[in-house]
C-alpha positions in Angstrom: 0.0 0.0 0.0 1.6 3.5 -0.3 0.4 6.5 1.0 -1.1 10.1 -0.6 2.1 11.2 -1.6 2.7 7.4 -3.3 5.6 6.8 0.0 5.6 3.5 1.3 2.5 2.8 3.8 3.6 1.2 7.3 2.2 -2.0 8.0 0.5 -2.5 11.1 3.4 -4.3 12.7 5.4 -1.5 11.8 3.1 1.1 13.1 3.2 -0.9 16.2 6.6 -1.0 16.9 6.4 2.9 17.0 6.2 5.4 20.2 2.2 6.6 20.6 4.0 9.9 20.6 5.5 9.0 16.9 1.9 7.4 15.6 0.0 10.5 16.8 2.0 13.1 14.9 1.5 10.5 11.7 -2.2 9.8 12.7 -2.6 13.8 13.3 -0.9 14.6 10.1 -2.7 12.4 8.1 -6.3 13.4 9.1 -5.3 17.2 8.8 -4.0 16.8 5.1 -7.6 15.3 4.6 -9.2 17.7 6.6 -10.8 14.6 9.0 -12.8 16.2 11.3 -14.4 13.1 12.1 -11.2 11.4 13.2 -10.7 13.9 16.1 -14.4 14.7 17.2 -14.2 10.3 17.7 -10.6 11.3 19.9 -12.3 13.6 21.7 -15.5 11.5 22.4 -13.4 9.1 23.9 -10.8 11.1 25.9 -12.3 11.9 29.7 -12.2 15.7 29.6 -13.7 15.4 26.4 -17.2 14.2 27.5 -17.6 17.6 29.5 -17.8 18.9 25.5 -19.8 15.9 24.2 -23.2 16.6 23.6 -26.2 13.9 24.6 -27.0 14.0 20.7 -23.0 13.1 20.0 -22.5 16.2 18.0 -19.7 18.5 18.1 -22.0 21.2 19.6 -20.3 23.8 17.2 -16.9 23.2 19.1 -15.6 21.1 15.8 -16.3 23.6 13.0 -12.9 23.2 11.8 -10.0 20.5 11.7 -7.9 23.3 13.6 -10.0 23.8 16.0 -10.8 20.1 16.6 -6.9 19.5 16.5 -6.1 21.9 19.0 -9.0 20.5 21.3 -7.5 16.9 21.3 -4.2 18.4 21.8 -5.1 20.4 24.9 -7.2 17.3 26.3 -4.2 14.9 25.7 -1.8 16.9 27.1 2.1 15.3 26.5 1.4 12.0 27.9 -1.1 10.8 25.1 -4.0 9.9 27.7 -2.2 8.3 30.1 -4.2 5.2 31.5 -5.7 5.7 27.8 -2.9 5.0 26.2 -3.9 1.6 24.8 -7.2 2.9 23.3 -5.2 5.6 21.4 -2.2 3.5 19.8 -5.2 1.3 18.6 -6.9 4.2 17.3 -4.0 6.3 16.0 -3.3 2.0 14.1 -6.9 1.6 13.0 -6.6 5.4 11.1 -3.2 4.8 9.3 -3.6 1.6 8.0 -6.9 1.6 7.2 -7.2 5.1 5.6 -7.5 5.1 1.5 
């Protein structure tokens, strides 16, 4: 598989073997060239500090109008420690995104 820019693709294993640190920056990257908004407002339902912005409908509630905005939400609830006791969730998120994005 290769990526956007026709680059070689990490397999899974590969992406595995990286810090969360490393696959966040990738997962990040990726879903701001493609303008994912999805792919953050999901991060952000997920993250504790997050459901204090999570509507009971599940919609942004106009806090996730742009990918900027939803990037520097995720980054602000994350923190540098990548969710801590959430750690596990994330890696397999920040996985699931890179490997299965088209």
């Amino acid at each position: 598989m290769s990526t956007d820019h026709g680059e070689h693709a990490p397999t899974a294993a590969e992406l595995d073997a990286m810090t969360t640190g490393e696959l966040r920056q990738r997962a990040f990257a990726a879903a701001e060239h493609r303008h994912d908004l999805r792919f953050f407002w999901d991060l952000v339902k997920h993250l504790r500090a997050g459901e204090d912005f999570a509507a009971d409908d599940g919609s942004a509630g106009g806090l996730g109008e742009s990918v900027t905005g939803l990037v520097e939400l995720v980054q602000g609830l994350l923190g540098n420690d990548d969710g801590g006791a959430l750690e596990p969730m994330l890696r397999a998120r920040y996985i699931e995104y890179l490997t299965n994005r088209t």
